[in-house]
C-alpha positions in Angstrom: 80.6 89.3 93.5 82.4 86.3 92.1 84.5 86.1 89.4 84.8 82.7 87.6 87.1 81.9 84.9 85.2 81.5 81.5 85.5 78.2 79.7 85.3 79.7 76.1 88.4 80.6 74.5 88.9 84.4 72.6 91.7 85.6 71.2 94.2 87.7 72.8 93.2 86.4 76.1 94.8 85.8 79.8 98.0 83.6 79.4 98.7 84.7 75.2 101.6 86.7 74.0 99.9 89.5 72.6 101.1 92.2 70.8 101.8 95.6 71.8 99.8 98.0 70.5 102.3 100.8 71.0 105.4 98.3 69.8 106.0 98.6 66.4 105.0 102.5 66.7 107.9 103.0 68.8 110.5 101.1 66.9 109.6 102.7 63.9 110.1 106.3 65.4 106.2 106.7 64.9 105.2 106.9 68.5 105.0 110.2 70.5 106.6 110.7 73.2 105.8 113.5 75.7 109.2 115.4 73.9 107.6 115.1 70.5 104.5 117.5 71.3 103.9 120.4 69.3 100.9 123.6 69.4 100.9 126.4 67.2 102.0 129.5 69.0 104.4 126.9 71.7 106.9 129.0 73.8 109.6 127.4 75.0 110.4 127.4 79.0 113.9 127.1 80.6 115.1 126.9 83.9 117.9 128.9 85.7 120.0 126.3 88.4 121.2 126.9 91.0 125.3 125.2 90.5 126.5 125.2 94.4 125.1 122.8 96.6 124.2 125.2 99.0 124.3 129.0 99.3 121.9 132.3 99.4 121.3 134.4 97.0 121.9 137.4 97.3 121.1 139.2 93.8 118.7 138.1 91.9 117.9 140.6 88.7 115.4 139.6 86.0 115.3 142.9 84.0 118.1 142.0 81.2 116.4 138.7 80.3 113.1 140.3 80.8 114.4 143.2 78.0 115.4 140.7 75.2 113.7 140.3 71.8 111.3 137.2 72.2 111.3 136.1 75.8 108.0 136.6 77.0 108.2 135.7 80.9 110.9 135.3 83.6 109.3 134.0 87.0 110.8 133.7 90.7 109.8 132.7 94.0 107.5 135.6 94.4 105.5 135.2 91.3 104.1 131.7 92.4 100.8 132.0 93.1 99.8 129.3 95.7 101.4 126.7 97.5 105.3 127.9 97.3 106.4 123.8 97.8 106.1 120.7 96.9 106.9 117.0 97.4 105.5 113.5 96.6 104.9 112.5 100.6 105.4 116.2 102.1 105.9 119.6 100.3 108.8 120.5 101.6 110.9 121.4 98.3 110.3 124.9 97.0 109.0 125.2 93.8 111.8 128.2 93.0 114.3 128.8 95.7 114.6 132.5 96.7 117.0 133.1 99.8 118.9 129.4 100.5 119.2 127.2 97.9 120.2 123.1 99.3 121.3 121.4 96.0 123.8 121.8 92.9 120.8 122.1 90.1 117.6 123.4 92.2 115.7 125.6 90.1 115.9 129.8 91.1 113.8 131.3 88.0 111.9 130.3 85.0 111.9 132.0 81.3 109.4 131.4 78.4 110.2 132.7 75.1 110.1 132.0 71.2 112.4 129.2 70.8 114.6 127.0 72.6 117.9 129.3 72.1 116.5 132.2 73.0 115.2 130.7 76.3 118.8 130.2 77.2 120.3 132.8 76.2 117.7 134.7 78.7 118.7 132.3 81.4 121.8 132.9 81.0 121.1 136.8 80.8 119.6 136.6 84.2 121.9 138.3 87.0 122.3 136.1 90.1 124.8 136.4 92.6 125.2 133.6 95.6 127.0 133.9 98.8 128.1 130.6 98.9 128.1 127.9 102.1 129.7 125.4 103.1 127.4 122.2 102.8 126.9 119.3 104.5 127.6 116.4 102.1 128.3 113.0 104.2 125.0 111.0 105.6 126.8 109.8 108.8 128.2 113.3 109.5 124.3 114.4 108.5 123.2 111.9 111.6 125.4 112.4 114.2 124.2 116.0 114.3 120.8 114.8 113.8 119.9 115.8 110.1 117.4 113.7 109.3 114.1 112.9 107.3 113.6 109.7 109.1 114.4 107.0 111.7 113.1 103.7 113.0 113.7 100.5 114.8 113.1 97.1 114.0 113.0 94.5 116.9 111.8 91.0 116.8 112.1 88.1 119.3 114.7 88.0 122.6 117.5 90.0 121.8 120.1 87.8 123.7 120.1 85.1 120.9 123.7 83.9 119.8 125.3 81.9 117.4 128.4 80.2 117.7 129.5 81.7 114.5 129.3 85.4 113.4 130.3 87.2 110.6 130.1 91.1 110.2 130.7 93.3 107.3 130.2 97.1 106.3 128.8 97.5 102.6 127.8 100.6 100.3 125.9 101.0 97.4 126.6 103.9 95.3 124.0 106.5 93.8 122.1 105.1 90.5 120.2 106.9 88.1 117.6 105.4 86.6 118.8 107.0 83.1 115.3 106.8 80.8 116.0 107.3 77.3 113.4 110.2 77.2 114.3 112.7 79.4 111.8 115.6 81.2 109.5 116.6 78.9 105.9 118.2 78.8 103.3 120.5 77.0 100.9 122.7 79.1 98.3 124.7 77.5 96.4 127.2 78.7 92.2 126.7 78.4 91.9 131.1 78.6 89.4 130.5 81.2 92.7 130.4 84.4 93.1 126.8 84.0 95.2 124.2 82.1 95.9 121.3 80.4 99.4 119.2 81.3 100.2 116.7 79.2 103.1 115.6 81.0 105.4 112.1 81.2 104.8 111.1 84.5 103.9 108.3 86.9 101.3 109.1 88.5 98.8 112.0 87.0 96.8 112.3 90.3 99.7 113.3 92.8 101.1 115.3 89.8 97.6 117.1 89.9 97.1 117.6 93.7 100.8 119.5 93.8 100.0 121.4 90.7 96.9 122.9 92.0 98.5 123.7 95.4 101.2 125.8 93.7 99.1 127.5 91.1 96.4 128.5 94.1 93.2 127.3 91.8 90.3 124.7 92.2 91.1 121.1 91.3 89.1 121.4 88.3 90.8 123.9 86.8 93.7 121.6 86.1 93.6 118.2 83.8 96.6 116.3 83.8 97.1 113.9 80.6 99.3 111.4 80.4 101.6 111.1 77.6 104.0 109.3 76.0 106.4 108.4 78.8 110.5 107.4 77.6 111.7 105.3 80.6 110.3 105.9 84.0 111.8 103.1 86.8 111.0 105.6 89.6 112.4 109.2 87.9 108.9 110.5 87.0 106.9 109.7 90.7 108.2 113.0 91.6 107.1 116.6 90.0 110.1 117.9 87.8 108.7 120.8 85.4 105.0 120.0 86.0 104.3 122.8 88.0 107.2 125.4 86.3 105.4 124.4 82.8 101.8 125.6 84.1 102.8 128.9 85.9 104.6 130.0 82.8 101.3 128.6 80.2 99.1 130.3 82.9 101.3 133.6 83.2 101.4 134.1 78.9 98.8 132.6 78.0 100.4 130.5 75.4 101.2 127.1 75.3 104.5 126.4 76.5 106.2 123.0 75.9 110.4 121.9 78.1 112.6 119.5 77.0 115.4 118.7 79.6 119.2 118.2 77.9 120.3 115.1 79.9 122.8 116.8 81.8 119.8 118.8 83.4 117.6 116.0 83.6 120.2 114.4 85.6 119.9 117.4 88.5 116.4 117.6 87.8 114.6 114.3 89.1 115.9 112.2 92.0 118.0 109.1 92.0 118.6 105.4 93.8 119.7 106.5 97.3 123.2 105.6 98.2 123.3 103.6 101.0 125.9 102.3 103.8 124.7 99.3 105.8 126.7 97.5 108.4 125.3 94.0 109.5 126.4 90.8 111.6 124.6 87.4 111.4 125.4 84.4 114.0 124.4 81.0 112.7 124.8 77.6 114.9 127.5 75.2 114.0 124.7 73.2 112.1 123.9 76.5 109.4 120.9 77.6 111.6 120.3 81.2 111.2 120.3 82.6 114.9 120.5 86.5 115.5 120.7 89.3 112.5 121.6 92.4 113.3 121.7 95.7 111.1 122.3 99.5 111.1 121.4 101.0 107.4 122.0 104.5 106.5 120.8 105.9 103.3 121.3 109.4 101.8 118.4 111.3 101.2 119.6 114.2 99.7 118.3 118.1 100.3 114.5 117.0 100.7 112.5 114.3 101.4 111.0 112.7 98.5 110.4 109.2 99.3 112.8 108.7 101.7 110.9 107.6 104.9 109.4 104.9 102.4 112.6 103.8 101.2 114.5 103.7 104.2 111.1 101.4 106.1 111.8 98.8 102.5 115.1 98.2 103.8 114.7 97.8 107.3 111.7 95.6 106.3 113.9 93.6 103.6 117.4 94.1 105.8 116.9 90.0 106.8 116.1 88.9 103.1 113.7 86.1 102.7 115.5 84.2 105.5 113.9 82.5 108.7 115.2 84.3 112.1 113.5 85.3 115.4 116.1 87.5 116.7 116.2 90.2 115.0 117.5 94.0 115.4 117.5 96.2 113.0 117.8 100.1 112.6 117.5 102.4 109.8 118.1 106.1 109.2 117.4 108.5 106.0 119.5 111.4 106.1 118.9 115.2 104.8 122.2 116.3 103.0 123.0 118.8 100.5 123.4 116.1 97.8 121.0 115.6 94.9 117.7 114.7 96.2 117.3 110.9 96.2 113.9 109.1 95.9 112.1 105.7 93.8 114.0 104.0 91.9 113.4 100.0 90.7 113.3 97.8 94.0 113.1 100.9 96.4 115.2 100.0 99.1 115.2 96.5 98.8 118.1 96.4 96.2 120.2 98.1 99.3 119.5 95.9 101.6 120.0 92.6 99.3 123.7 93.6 98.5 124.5 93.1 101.9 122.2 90.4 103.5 123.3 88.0 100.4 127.1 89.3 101.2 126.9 88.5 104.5 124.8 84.9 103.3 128.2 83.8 101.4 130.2 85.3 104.6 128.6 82.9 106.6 128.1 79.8 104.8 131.9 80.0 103.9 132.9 80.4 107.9 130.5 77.2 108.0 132.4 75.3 105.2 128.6 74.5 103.7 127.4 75.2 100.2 126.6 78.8 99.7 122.8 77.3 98.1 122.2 74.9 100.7 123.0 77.3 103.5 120.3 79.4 102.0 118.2 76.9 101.0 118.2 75.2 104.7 117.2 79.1 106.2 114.9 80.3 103.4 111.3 81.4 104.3 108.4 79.5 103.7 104.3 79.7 103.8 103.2 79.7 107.4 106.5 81.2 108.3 107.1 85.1 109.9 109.2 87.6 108.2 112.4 88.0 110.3 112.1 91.7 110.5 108.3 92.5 111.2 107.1 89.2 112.6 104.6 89.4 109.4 103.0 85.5 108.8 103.9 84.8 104.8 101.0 83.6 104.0 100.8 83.8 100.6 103.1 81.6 97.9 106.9 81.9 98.9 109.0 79.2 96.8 112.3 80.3 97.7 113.2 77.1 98.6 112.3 76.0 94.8 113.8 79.0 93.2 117.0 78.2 94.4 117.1 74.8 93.8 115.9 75.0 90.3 118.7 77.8 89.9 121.2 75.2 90.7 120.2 73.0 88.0 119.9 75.4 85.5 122.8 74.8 82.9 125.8 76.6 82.9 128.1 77.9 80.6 130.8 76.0 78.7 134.1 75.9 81.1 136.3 77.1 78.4 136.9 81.2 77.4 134.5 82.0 74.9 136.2 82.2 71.3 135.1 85.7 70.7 137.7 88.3 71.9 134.6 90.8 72.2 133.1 88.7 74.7 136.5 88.7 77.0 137.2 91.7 79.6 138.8 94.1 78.3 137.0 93.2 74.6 139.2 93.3 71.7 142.2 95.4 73.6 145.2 94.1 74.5 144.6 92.5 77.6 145.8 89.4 80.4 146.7 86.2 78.6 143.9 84.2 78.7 145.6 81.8 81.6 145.4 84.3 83.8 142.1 85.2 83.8 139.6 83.8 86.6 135.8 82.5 86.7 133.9 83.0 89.9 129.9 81.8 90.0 127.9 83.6 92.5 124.5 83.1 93.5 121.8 85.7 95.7 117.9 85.8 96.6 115.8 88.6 97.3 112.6 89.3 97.8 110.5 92.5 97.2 106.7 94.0 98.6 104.5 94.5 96.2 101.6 97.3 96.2 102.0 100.3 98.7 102.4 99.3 102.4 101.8 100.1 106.3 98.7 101.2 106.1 98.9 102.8 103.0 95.0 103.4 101.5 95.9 101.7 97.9 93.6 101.7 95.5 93.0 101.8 91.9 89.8 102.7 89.8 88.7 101.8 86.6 85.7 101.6 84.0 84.7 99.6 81.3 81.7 99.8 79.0 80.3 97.5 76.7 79.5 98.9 73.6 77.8 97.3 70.0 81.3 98.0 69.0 83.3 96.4 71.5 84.5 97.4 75.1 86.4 100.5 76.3 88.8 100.5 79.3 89.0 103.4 80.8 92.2 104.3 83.5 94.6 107.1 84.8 96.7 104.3 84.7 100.2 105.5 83.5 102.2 103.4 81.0 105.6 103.6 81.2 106.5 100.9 79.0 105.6 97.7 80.9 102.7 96.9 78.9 100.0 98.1 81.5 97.5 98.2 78.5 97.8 95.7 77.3 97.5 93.8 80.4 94.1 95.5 80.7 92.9 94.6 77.7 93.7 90.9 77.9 92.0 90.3 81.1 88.5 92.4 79.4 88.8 90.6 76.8 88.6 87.0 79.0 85.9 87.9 81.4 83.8 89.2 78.8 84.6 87.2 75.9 85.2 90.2 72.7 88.3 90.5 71.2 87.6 94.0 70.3 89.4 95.9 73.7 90.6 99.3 73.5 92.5 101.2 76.5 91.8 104.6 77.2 94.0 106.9 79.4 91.7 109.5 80.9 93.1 112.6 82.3 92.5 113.3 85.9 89.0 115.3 85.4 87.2 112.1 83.9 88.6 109.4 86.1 89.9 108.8 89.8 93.3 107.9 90.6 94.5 104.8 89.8 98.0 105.3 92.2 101.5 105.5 91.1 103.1 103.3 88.2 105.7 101.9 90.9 105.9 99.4 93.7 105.4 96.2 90.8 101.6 97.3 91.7 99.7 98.2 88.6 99.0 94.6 87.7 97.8 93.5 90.8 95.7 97.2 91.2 94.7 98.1 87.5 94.5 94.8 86.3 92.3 94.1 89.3 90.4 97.0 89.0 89.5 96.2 85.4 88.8 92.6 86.1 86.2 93.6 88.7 84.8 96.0 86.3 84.8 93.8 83.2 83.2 90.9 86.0 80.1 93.6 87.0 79.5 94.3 83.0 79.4 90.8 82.0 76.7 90.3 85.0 74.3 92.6 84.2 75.0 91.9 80.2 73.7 88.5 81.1 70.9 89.7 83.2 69.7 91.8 80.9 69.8 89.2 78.3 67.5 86.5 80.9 69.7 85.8 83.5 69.7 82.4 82.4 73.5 82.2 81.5 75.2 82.8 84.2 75.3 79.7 86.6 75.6 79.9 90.6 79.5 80.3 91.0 79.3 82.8 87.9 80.6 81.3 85.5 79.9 81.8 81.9 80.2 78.1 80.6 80.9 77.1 76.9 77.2 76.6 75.3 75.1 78.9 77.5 75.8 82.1 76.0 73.4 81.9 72.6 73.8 85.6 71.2 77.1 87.5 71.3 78.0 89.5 74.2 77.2 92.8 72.1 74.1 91.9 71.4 73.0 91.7 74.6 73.9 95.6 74.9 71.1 97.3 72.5 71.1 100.2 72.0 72.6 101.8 75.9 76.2 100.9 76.3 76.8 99.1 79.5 79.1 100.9 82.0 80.8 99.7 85.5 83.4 102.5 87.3 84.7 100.5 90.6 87.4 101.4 92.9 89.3 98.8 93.8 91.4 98.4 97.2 93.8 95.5 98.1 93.9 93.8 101.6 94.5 96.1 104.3 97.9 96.2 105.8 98.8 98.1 108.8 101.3 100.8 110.1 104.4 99.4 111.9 103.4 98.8 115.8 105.5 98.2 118.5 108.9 97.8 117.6 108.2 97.9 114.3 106.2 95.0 114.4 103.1 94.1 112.0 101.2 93.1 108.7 102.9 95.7 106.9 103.0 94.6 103.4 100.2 93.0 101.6 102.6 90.5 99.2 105.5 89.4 98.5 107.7 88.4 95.2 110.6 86.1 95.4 113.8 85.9 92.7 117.3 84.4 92.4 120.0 84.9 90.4 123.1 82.9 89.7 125.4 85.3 87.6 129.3 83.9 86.1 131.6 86.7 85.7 135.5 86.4 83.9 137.8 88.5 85.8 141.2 89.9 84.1 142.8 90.8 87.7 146.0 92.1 86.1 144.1 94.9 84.7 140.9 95.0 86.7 138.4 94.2 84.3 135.7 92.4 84.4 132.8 90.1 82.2 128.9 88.9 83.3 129.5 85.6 80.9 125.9 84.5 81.8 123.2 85.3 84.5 120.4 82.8 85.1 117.3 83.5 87.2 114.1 81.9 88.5 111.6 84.2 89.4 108.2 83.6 91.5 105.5 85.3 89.3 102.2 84.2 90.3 100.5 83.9 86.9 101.6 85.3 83.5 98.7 87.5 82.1 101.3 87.9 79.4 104.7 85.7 78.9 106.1 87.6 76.6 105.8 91.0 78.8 106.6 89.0 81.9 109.6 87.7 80.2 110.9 91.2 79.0 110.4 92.6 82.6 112.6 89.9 84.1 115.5 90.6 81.5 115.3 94.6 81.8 115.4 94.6 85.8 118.3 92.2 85.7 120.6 94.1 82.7 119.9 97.4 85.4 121.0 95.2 88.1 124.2 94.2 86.4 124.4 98.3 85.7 124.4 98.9 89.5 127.3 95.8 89.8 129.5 96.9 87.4 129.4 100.6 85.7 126.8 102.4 86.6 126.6 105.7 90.0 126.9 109.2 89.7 129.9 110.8 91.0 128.8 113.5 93.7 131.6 115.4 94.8 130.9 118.0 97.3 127.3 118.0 96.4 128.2 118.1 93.1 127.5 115.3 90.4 130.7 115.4 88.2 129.1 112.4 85.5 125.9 114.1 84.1 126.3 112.4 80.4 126.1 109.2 79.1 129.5 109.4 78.0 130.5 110.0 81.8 127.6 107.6 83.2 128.1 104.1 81.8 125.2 102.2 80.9 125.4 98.6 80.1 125.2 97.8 76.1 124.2 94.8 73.8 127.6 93.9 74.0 127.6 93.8 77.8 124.0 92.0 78.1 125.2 88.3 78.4 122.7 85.1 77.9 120.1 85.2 80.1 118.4 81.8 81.2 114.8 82.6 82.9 112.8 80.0 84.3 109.9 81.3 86.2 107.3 79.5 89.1 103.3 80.1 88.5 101.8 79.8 92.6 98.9 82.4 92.7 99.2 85.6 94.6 97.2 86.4 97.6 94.7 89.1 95.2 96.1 89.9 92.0 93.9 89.2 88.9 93.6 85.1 87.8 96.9 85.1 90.8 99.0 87.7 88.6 102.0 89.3 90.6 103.8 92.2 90.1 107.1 91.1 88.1 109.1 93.8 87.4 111.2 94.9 90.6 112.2 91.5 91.5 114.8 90.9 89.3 116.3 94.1 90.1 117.2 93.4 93.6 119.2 90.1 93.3 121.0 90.4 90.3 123.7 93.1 91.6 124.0 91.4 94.5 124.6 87.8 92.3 126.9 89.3 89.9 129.2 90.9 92.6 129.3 87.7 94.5 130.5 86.4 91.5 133.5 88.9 91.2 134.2 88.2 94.5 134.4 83.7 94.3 137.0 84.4 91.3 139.1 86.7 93.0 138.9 85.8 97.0 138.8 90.0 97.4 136.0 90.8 100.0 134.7 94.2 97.8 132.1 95.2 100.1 131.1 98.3 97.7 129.2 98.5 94.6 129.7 99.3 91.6 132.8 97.3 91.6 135.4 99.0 89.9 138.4 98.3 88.0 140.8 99.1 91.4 138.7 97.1 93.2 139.9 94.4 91.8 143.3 95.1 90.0 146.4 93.2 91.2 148.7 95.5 93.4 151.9 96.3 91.8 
């Protein structure tokens, strides 16, 4: 079918600001989140943890917890019905470990009882003993003997290419959480028939449902996943935390039975950015022409596999950055270690990689004595060209050449200090004298896929029916906060003309999948879904009406329609359910060669930083960004996206990893894990460039893990101009950059 853009104008259409409809409930405290449920009769469920990073038990005795007043069940390995593992791309992490246990924090046993104290106290009642092992903690230690979730190879064009200058530098990016304000939390209840109802924060309700069902050991429709209110997401919630713990113990009492993780076990209880180590060299003519890349990236997977083998193919697939080169090697390896288990998190690889291709960028253009922008601008990719790393034509909008030069003209900050001491490093303390204290501008481009790749069957599926009242959008759809909804309800609203748009989110018994709330895809997949939907109503609204206004491209034009939409319903409701799919891609080929991603999004950051070097502090004075976005559905949203990715960028540049120490993390609090505040959230300049995307809906992109990837990279750049210190690591830290005495 074709789907032409209407000509008459409705209110909270494609291209408005619209409101949230869950905003003003949520900064009021009125919204409820997945950790505000409640039943009558609720037990509470707690989780015994394993606390050594790798060991075997040896005792394990539920009888005292099982003895005390108001605990009601204590579960272990055996008392799993089905399935005993799971995992988001293989189920290969037990659901309670019974003889080894591979990570500080993997659950052993579960307890329901009356209340939340009493579930701990049983926990704590339950007699475990470990004999403890000795684990295997560092990722190239994990390699060399060949313990490892994933490898591959990236070659591209004749591998004796060289450049008559070459740089090469060894980078790390430390372990970030993606710290949501809400932590674990869910309610299941049982239906007394052997099945259940999850109402669960989560990203994805349909992958949650297919490993819920495999570990209980029931039919698929025994289980309904429903998606609640979700507190922060950014890759945490893709994999199952307490989702299948919370149904065995519902199941088992038949009560309802609601968790709420503290923070310090929520961060042991989802998975985190993975660490990486890259080493790279780039060779460049005399002239600033990009010759040979090379790369070896390394990231740390942790004790299972998560989404590992997905992350580690983003960064080979990103390791050249949005560059032009046709000689190119590049290998990749995820490693299994006894470390936290690391999976999504915003930009999914790509962040990794862009630390140290826009590193080695600077390295080069300064052994070149040419502007770090125009080096980048003279190599940057462009439509019709290939993708250094998979030989993939771009042939779908890639303005990088725009973004950077519209970065450069954006205005920067006054030259002077600022007047405020708060807004110094070091704040109001007593710090360097303000002489001493040096300002470094530093500039980095990324790019990022959007949708799932290689071959990856993505799809999304929707309804919408017309009513007399107005028109009902119904998804699976999770919203995590990005303002999925109300997406959906802008572009019903302009294909079909009604203001009145309400968003349902179905459970996973009334609707089909609608994939994962990650990979910047939702947009391009829910929002396309719907629009194909909404475009299938309004056609046979108009048909049944007399066909007469709707004109050959489909188009409803101004002065054709004579009655209101919902008059042409009468009395049956008109209903379209469409799965939608985006281009296909393919699986990498011959040395890792192919069309492996089905689109891309481009950003750049310029970021200014003060440095106190006596003391080793540092200040973000202003970051500035251009981002490509393909159409705004919603500024305002698009906007907020591009500010939030860049303020967790700066995080990853300058406060925030978790500490593992021997498999342990020694930082589970936010008083130990820094986050960035208001007071550390400088000015933010945002220009953005509106080419259409290759499918999304009126040319929308996927917006919100672009700025993600460039900003740590921009901000550390920035540290490194004003201090000439190569800091190949991030998060910088204060000894990074402290004078030596």
């Amino acid at each position: 079918m074709t789907i032409g853009v209407r000509t008459r104008e409705v209110r909270g259409g494609i291209g408005e600001s619209t409101h949230r409809s869950d905003g003003i409930p949520k900064v009021d405290g009125t919204y409820t989140y997945s950790s505000d449920l409640y039943m009558d009769r609720m037990l509470w469920g707690a989780t015994l943890r394993c606390p050594h990073p790798k060991a075997i038990v040896t005792k394990l005795d539920i009888g005292p917890a099982v003895a005390m007043t108001g605990v009601h069940a204590v579960l272990a390995n055996d008392d799993v019905p089905g399935r005993k593992t799971f995992g988001v791309e293989e189920p290969d992490q037990p659901i309670l470990g019974s003889e080894v246990v591979e990570y500080s924090g993997q659950p052993v046993a579960l307890v329901a009882a009356d209340d939340p104290e009493i579930a701990r106290l049983a926990v704590e009642a339950i007699d475990v003993e470990y004999e403890v092992l000795t684990p295997l903690t560092d990722p190239e230690e994990a390699d060399a003997v060949d313990s490892v979730f994933h490898r591959l190879s990236c070659r591209r064009g004749p591998q004796d290419v060289r450049g008559s200058v070459v740089v090469e530098g060894y980078y790390e990016v430390g372990m970030q959480d993606q710290a949501p304000l809400g932590t674990e939390s869910g309610l299941a209840i049982p239906d007394g028939q052997g099945g259940v109802d999850l109402h669960i924060a989560t990203q994805w309700t349909h992958v949650d449902h297919e490993q819920i069902v495999a570990g209980l050991g029931v039919a698929d429709d025994m289980v309904r996943v429903h998606h609640a209110g979700v507190g922060g997401a950014f890759g945490a919630r893709e994999d199952v935390s307490l989702q299948i713990h919370l149904c065995l113990l519902a199941l088992y009492t038949g009560r309802p039975v609601k968790m709420v993780y503290s923070r310090a076990e929520s961060f042991v209880g989802h998975v985190h950015r993975h660490p990486a180590r890259l080493w790279m060299r780039h060779e460049a003519d005399a002239d600033g022409t990009l010759r040979r890349i090379e790369a070896r990236v390394i990231i740390d997977g942790g004790a299972f596999r998560s989404t590992s083998d997905s992350v580690i193919g983003n960064a080979v697939y990103h390791a050249a950055g949005p560059y032009r080169c046709d000689s190119v090697a590049v290998d990749g390896v995820a490693t299994r270690t006894n470390n936290p288990p690391c999976g999504a998190m915003r930009g999914f690889g790509a962040v990794q990689a862009c630390f140290g291709h826009e590193a080695q960028m600077d390295k080069l253009a300064g052994a070149l004595r040419m502007d770090p922008v125009d080096f980048r601008i003279k190599n940057a990719l462009r439509r019709g060209d290939f993708l250094a790393t998979s030989g993939q034509l771009i042939d779908t909008s890639a303005p990088v050449t725009e973004i950077l030069q519209r970065l450069r003209d954006m205005r920067m900050p006054a030259a002077g200090l600022a007047d405020d001491p708060r807004l110094l490093p070091g704040g109001t303390g007593l710090t360097t004298s303000r002489p001493e204290i040096k300002r470094g501008v530093g500039y980095a481009v990324g790019l990022k896929n959007l949708c799932f790749s290689s071959g990856f069957d993505d799809y999304a599926e929707a309804r919408v029916c017309l009513t007399p009242f107005g028109v009902e959008v119904h998804t699976a759809a999770v919203e995590v906060g990005q303002g999925l909804g109300m997406v959906c309800a802008q572009i019903a609203r302009t294909v079909l003309g009604i203001e009145d748009v309400v968003v349902y989110y179905d459970d996973t018994s009334k609707i089909g999948s609608a994939g994962s709330t990650s990979a910047s895809r939702q947009t391009q997949m829910t929002g396309g879904a719907v629009l194909e939907a909404a475009g299938m109503v309004r056609e046979i609204a108009l048909r049944r009406g007399g066909g007469d206004e709707l004109d050959d491209a489909g188009v409803w034009s101004d002065g054709a329609l004579v009655t209101p939409m919902q008059q042409l319903v009468g009395e049956e409701s008109i209903e379209y359910h469409t799965r939608f799919h985006h281009p296909q891609t393919e699986p990498p080929g011959e040395n890792g060669q192919g069309k492996l991603h089905v689109d891309f999004a481009f950003a750049a950051h310029r970021a200014v930083v003060d440095v106190d070097q006596e003391l080793g502090l540092f200040r973000v004075v202003q970051i500035d960004t251009v981002q490509d976005v393909g159409f705004m559905i919603n500024p305002r949203s698009v906007i907020g996206q591009i500010e939030g990715g860049t303020m967790q960028g700066i995080g990853l540049a300058t406060l925030e990893e978790l500490i593992v120490e021997d498999g342990v993390i020694m930082n589970s609090t936010f008083t130990d894990y820094l986050l960035p505040t208001f007071l550390d959230a400088p000015p933010i300049e945002i220009e953005v460039i509106e080419e259409p995307s290759s499918f999304g809906p009126f040319g929308a992109k996927g917006v919100g893990e672009p700025p993600t990837v460039s900003s740590t990279a921009a901000v550390v750049s920035a540290i490194r101009e004003a201090t000439g210190l190569e800091l190949h690591r991030t998060p910088v830290r204060p000894e990074h950059v402290a004078l030596s005495k």
